[in-house]
DRENPA-3360 file (N, C-alpha, C; in nm, 2 decimals, always signed):
BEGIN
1 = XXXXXXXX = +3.20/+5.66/+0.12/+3.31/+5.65/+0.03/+3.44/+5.71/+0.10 ~ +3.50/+5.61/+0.12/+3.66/+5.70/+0.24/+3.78/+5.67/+0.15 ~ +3.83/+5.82/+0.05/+3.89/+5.78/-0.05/+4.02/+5.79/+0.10 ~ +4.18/+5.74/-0.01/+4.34/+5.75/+0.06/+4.38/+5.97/+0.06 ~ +4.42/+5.94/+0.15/+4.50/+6.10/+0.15/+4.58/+6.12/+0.06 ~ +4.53/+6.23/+0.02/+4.63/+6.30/-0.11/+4.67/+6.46/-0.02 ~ +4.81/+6.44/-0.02/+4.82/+6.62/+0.03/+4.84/+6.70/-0.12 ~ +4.84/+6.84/-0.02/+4.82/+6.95/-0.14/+4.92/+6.96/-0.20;
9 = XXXXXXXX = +4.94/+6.95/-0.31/+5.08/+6.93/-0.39/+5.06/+7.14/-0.48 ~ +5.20/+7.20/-0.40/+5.18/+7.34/-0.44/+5.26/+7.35/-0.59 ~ +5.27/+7.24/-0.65/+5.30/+7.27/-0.78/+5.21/+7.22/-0.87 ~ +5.10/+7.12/-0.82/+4.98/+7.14/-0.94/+4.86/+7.25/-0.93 ~ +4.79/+7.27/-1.05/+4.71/+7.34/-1.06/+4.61/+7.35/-0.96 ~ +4.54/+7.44/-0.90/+4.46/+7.49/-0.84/+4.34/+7.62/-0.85 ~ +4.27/+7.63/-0.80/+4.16/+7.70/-0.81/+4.10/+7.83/-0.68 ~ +4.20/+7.94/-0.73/+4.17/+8.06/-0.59/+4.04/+8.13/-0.61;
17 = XXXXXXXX = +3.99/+8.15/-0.50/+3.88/+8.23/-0.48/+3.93/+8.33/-0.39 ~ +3.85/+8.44/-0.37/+3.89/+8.54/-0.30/+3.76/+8.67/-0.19 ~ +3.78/+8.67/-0.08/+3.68/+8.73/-0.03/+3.78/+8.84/+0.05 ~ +3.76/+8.87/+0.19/+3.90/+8.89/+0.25/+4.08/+8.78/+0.25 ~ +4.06/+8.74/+0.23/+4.14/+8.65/+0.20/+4.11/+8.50/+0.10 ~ +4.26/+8.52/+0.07/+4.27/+8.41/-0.08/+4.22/+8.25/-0.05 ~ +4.11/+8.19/-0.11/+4.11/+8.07/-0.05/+4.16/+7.93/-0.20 ~ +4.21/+7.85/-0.11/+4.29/+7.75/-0.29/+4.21/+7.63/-0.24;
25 = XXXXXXXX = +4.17/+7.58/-0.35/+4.12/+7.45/-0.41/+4.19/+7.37/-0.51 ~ +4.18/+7.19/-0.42/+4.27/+7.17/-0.51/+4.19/+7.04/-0.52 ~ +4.18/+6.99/-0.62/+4.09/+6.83/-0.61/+4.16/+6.75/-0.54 ~ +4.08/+6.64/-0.46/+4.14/+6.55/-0.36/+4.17/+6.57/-0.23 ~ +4.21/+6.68/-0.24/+4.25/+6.75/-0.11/+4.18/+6.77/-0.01 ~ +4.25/+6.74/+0.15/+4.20/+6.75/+0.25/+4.23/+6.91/+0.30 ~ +4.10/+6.98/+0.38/+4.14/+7.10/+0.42/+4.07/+7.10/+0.57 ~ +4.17/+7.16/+0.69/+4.15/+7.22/+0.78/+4.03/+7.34/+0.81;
33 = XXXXXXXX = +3.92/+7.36/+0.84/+3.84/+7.46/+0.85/+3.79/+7.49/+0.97 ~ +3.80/+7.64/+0.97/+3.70/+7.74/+1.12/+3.62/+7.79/+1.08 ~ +3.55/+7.78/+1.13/+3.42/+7.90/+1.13/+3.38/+7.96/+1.26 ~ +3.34/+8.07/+1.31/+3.29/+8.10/+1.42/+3.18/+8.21/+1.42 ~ +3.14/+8.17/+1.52/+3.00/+8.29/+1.57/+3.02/+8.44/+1.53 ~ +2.97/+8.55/+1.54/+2.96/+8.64/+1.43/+3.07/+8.75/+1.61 ~ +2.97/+8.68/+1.72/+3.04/+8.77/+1.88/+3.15/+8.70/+1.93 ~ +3.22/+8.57/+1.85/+3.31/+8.55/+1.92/+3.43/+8.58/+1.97;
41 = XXXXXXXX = +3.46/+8.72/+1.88/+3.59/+8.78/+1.94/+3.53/+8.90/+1.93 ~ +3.57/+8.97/+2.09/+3.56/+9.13/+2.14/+3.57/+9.25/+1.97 ~ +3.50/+9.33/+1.98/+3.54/+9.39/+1.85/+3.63/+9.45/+1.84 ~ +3.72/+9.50/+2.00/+3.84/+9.59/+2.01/+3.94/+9.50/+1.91 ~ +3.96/+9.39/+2.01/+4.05/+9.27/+1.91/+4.02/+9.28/+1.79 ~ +3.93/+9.26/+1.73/+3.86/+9.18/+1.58/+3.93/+9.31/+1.47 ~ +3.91/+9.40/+1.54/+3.94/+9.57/+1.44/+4.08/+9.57/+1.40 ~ +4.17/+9.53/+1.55/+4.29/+9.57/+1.53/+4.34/+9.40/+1.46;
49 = XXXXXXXX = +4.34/+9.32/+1.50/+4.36/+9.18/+1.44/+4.34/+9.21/+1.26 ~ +4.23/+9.32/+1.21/+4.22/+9.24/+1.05/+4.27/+9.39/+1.02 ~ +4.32/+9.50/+1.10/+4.42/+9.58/+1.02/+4.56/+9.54/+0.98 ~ +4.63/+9.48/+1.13/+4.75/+9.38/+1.07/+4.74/+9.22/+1.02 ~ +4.61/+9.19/+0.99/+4.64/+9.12/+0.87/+4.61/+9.16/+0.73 ~ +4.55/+9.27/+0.72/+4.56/+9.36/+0.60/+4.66/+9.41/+0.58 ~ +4.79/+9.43/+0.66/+4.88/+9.52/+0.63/+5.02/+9.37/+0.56 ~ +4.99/+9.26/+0.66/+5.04/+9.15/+0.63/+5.02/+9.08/+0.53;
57 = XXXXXXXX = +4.90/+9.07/+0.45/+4.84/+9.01/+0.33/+4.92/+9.11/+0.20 ~ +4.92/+9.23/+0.24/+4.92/+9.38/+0.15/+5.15/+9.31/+0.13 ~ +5.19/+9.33/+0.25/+5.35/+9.26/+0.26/+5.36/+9.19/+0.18 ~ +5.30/+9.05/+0.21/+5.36/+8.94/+0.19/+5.22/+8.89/+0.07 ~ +5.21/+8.87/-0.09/+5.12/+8.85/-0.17/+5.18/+8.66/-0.13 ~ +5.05/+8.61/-0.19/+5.01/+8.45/-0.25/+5.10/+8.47/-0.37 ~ +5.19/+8.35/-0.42/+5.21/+8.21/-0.32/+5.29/+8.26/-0.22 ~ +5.25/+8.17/-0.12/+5.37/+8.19/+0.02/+5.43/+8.00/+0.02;
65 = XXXXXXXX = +5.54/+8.06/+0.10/+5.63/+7.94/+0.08/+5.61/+7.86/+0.25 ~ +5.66/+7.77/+0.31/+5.55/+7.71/+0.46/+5.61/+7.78/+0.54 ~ +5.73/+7.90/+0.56/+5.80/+7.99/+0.64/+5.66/+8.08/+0.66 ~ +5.59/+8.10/+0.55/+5.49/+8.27/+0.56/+5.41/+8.19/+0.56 ~ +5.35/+8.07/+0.56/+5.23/+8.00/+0.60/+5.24/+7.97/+0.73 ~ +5.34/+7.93/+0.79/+5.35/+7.94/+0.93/+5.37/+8.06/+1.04 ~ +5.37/+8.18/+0.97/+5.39/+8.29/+1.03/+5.27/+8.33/+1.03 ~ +5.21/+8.32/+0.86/+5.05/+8.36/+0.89/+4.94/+8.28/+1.01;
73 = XXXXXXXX = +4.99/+8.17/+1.01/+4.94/+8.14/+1.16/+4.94/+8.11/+1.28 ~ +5.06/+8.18/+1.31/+5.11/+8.20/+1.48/+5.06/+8.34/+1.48 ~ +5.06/+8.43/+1.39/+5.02/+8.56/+1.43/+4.89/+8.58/+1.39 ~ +4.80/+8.56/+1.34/+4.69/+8.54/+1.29/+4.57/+8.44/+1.34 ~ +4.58/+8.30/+1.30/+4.48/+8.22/+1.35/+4.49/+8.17/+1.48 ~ +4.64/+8.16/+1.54/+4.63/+8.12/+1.71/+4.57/+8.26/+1.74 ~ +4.59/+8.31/+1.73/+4.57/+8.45/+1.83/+4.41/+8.46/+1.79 ~ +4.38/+8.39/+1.69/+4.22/+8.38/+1.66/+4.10/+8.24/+1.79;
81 = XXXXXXXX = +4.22/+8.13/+1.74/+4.19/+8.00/+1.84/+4.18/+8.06/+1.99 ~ +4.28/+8.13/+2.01/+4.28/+8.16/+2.17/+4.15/+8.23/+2.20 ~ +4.16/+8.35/+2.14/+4.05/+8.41/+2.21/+3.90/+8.35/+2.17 ~ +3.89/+8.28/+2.06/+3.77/+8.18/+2.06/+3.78/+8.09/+2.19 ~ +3.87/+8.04/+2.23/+3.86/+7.95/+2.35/+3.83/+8.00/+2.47 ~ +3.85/+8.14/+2.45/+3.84/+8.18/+2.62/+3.69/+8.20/+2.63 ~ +3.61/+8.19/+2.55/+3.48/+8.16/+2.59/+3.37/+8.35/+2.56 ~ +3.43/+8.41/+2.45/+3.36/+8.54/+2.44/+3.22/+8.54/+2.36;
89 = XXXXXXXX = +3.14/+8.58/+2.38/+3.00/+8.62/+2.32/+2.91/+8.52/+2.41 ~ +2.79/+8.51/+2.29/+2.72/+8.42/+2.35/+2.72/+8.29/+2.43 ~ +2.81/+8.21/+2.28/+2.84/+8.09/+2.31/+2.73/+8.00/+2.28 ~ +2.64/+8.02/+2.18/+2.53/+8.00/+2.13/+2.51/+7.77/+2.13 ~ +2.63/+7.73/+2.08/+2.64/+7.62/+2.00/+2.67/+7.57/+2.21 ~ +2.70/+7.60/+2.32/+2.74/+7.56/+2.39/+2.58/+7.45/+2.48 ~ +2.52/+7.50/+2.39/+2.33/+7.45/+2.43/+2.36/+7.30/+2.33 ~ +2.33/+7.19/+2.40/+2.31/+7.05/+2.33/+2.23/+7.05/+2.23;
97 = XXXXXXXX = +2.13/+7.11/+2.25/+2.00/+7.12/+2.10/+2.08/+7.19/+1.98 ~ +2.15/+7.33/+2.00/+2.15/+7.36/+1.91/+2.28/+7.31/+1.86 ~ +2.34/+7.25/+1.92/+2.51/+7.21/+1.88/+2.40/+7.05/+1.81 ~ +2.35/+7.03/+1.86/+2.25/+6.87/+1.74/+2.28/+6.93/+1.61 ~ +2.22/+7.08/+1.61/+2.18/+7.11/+1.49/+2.31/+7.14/+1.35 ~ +2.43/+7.19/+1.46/+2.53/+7.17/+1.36/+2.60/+7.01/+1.35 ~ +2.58/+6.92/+1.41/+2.62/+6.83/+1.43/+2.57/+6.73/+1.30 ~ +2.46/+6.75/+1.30/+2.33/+6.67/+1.20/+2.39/+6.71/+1.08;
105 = XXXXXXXX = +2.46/+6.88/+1.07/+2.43/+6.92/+0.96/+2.63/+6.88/+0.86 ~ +2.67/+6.87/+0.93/+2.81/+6.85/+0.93/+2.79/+6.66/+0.85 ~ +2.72/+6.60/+0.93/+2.69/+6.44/+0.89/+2.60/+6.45/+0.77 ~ +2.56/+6.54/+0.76/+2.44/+6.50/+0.68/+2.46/+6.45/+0.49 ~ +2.60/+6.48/+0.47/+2.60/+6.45/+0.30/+2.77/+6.43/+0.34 ~ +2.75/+6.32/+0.43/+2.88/+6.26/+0.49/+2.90/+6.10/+0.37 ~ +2.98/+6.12/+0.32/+2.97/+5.96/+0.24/+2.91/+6.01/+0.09 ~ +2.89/+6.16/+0.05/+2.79/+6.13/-0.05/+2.86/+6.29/-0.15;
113 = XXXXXXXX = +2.87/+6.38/-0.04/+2.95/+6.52/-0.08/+3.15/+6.55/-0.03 ~ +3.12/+6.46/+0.03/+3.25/+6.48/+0.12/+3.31/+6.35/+0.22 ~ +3.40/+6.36/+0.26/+3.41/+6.24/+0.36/+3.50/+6.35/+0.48 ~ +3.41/+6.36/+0.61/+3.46/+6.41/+0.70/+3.54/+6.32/+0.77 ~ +3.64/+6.36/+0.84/+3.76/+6.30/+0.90/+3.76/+6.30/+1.03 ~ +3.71/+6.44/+1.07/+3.70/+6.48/+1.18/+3.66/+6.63/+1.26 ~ +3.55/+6.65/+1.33/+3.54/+6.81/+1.39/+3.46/+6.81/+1.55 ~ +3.51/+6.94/+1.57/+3.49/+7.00/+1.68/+3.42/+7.09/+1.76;
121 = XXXXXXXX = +3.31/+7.08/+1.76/+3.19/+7.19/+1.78/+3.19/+7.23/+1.92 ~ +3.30/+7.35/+1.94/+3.31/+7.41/+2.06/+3.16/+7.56/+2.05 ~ +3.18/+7.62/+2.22/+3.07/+7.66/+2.21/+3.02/+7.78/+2.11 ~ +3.16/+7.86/+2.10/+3.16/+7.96/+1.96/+3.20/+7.96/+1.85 ~ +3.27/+7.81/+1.85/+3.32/+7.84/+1.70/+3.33/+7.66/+1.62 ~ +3.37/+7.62/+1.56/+3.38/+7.50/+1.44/+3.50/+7.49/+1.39 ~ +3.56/+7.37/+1.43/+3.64/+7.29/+1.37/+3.65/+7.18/+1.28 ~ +3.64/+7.18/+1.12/+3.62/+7.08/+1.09/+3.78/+7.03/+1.01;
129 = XXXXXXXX = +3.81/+6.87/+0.96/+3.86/+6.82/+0.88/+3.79/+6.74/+0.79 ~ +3.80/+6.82/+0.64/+3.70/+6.77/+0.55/+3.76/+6.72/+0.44 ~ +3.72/+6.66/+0.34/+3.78/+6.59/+0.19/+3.64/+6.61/+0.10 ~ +3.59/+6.74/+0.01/+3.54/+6.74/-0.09/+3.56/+6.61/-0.20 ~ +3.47/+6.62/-0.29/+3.52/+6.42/-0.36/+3.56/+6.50/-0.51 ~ +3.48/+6.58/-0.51/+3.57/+6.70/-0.66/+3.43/+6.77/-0.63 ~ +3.52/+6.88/-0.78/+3.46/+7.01/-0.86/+3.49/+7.13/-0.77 ~ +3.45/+7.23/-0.90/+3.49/+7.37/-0.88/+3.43/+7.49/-0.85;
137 = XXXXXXXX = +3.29/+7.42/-0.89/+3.20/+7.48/-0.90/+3.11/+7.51/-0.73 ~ +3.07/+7.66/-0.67/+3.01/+7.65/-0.54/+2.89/+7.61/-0.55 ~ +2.84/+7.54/-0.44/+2.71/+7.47/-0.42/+2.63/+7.61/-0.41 ~ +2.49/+7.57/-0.44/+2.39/+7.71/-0.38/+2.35/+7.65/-0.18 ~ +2.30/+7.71/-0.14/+2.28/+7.68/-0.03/+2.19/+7.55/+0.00 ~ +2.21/+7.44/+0.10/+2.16/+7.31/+0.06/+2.00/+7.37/+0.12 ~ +1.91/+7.27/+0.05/+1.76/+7.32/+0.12/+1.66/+7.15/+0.14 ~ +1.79/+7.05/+0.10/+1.72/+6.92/+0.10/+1.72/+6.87/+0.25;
145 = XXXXXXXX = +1.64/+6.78/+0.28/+1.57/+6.68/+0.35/+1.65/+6.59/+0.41 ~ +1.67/+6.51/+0.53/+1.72/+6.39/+0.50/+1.63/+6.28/+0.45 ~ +1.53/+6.31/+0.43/+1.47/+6.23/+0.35/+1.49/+6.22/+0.18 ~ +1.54/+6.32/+0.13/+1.54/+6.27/+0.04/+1.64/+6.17/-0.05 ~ +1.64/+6.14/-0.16/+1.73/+6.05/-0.14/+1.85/+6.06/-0.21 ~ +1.94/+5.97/-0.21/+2.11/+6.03/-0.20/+2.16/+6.03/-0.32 ~ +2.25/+6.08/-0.39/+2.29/+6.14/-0.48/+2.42/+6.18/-0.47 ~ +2.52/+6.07/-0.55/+2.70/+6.15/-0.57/+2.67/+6.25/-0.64;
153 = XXXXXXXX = +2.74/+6.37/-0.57/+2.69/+6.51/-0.63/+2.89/+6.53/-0.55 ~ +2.90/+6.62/-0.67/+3.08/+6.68/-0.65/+3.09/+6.79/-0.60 ~ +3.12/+6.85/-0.52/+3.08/+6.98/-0.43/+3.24/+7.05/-0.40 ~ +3.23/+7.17/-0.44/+3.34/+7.26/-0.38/+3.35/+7.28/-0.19 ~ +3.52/+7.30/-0.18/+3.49/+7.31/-0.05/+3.42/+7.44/-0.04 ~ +3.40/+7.53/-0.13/+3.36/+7.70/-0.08/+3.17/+7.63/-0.10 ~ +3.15/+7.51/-0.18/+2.99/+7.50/-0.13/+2.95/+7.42/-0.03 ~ +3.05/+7.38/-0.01/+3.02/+7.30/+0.14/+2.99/+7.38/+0.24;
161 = XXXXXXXX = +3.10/+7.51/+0.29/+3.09/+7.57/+0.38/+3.01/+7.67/+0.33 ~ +2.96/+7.73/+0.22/+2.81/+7.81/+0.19/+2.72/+7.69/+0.24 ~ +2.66/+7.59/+0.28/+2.55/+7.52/+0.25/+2.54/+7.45/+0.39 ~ +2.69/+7.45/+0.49/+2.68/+7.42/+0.62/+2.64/+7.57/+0.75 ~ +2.71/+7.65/+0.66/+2.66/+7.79/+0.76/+2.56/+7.86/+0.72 ~ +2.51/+7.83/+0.52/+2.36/+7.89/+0.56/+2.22/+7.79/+0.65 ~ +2.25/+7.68/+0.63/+2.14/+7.63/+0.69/+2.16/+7.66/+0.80 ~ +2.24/+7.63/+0.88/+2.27/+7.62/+1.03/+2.22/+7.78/+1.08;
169 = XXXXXXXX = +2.27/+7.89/+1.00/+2.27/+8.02/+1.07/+2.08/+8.03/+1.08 ~ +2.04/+7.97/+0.96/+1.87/+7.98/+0.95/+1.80/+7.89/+1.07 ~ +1.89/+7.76/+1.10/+1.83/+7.74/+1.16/+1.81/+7.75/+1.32 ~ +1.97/+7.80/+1.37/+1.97/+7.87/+1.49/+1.92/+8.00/+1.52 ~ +1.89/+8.04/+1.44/+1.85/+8.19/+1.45/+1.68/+8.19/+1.43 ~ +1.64/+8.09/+1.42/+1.46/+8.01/+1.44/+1.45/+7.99/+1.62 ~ +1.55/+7.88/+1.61/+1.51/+7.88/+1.75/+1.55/+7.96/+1.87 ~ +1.65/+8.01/+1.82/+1.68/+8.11/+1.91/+1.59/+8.27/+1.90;
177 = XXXXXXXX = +1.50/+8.27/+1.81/+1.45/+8.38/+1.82/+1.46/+8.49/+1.79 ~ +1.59/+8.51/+1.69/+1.63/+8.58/+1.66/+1.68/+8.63/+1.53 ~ +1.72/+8.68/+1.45/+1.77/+8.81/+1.35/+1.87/+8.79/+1.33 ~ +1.96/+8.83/+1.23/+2.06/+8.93/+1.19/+2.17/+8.82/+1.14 ~ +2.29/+8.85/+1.13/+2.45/+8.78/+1.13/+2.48/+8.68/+1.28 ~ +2.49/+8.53/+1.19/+2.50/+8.44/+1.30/+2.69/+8.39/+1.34 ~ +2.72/+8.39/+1.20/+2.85/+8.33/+1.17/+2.95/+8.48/+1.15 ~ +3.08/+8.48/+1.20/+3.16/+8.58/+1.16/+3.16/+8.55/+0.99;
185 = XXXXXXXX = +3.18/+8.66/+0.89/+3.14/+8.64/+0.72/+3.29/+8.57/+0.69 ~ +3.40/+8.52/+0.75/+3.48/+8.48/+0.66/+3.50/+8.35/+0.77 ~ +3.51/+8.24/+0.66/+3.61/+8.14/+0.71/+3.76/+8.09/+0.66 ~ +3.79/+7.99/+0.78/+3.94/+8.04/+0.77/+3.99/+7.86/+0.72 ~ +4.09/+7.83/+0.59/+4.09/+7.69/+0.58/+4.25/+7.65/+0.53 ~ +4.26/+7.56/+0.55/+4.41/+7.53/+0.51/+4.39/+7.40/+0.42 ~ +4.47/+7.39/+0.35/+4.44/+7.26/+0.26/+4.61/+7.17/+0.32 ~ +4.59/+7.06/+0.34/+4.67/+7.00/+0.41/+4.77/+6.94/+0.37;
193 = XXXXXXXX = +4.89/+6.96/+0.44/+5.01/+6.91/+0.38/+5.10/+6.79/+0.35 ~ +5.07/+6.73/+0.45/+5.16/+6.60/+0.45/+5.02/+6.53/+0.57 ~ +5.09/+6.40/+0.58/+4.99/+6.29/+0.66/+5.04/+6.32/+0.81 ~ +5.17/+6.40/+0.86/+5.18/+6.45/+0.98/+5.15/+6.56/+1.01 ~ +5.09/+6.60/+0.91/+5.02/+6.80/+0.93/+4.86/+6.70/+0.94 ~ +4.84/+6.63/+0.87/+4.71/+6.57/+0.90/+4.65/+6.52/+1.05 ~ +4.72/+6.45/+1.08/+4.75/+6.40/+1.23/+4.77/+6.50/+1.36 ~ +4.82/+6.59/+1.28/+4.88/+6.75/+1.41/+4.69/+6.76/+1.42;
201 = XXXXXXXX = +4.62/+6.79/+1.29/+4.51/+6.87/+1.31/+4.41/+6.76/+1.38 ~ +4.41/+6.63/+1.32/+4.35/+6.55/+1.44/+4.35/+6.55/+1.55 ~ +4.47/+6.56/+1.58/+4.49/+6.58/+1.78/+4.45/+6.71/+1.81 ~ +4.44/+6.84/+1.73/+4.41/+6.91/+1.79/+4.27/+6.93/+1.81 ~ +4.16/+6.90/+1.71/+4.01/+6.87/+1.69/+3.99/+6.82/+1.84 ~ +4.06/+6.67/+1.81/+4.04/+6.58/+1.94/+4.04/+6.64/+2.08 ~ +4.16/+6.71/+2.10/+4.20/+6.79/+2.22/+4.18/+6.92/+2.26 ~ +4.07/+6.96/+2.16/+4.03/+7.17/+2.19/+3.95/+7.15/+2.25;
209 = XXXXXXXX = +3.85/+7.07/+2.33/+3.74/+7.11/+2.46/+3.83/+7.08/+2.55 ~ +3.92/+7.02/+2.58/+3.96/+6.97/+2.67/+4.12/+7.10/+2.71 ~ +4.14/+7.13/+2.59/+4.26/+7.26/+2.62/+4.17/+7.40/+2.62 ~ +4.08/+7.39/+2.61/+3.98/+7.56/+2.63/+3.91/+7.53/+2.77 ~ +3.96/+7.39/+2.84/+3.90/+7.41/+2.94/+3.72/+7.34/+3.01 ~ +3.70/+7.31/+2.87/+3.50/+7.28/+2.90/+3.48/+7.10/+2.95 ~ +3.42/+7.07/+3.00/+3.32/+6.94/+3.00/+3.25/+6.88/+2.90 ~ +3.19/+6.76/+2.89/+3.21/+6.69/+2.81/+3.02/+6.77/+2.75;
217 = XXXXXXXX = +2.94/+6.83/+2.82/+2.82/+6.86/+2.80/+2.83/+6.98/+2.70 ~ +2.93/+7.10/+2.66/+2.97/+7.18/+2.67/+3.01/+7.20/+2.50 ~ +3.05/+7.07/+2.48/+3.14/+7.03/+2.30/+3.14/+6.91/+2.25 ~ +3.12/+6.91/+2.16/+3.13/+6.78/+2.10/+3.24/+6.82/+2.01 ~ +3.34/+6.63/+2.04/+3.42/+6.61/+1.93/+3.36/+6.47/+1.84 ~ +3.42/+6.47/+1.66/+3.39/+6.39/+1.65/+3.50/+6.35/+1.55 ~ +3.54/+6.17/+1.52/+3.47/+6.06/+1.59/+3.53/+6.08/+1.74 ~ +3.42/+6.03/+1.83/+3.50/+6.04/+1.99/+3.59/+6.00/+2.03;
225 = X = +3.67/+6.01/+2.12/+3.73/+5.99/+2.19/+3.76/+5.87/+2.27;
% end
């Protein structure tokens, strides 16, 4: 089901949630999303990066106008992208098996929860462009099959990304043999503005293995290239 683009219109109603930072929900709406590995930025950086954006959140309160949404992300999420790209931690997802496994899991309630647009599965971190189909309500963590069978079900974007990073963290952390915190706890999402802010994020999905440097073994984009 591939509904038309609706941008986020900041004068209708919406739905904030809050963790370290404010996240808005708006029905119809397309949103920009990161996620990354729990080692992918040094913790020198990570410490001092979320004091000044605590001190910048604490400045400047929600609503912000696209001056302080643009500022929050030249100083903030680039300086987040960069050093995700330079290749720190593990690099876990940089293994073809286990990048299958976010890959499967991104497709998997494609047409039925969501209509993906487009993403990026670099070796530490996740780029996706996503369109929820409604509701407000968070999904619990998904635990179905692809066998079982399909079901329009309305899904928040906050249960989409509960239900893509708990499966995935369970399930790389199986084969990898391992324990503990897989995903850094906060993700980062923008709900999208116009059909040329749409387009900016396409090209960039499209073009981030290729501007961080990697081969085609390395990342998957999708649809290809």
């Amino acid at each position: 089901m591939k509904l038309p683009f609706i941008p986020y219109d900041p004068e209708a109603t919406f739905q904030q949630t809050q963790r370290r930072l404010p996240h808005r929900e708006q029905p119809g709406c397309t949103y920009f999303v990161t996620w990354r590995l729990a080692d992918s930025v040094p913790l020198p950086l990570l410490t001092q990066w979320k004091a000044e954006r605590a001190a910048f959140l604490q400045a400047h309160p929600k609503p912000w106008d696209a001056q302080l949404h643009q500022a929050y992300r030249r100083q903030f999420e680039h300086r987040l992208e960069r050093w995700s790209d330079a290749g720190h931690g593990a690099c876990h997802l940089r293994r073809p098996d286990l990048r299958k496994v976010m890959t499967t899991a991104l497709h998997h309630f494609n047409g039925e929860r969501y209509d993906l647009v487009a993403f990026a599965v670099m070796p530490n971190h996740v780029h996706v462009l996503v369109r929820p189909y409604a509701g407000t309500e968070a999904e619990s963590v998904d635990t179905r099959t692809p066998t079982d069978p399909p079901a329009l079900h309305l899904a928040s974007l906050a249960g989409i990304l509960k239900s893509w990073k708990g499966y995935t963290a369970r399930e790389l952390n199986q084969r990898l043999n391992r324990r503990g915190t897989l995903w850094m706890d906060e993700s980062f999402d923008h709900a999208v503005r116009s059909l040329a802010q749409l387009q900016r994020f396409q090209h960039y999905i499209a073009e981030n293995p290729t501007q961080a440097g990697l081969n085609t073994t390395e990342a998957e984009v999708w649809p290809p290239k």
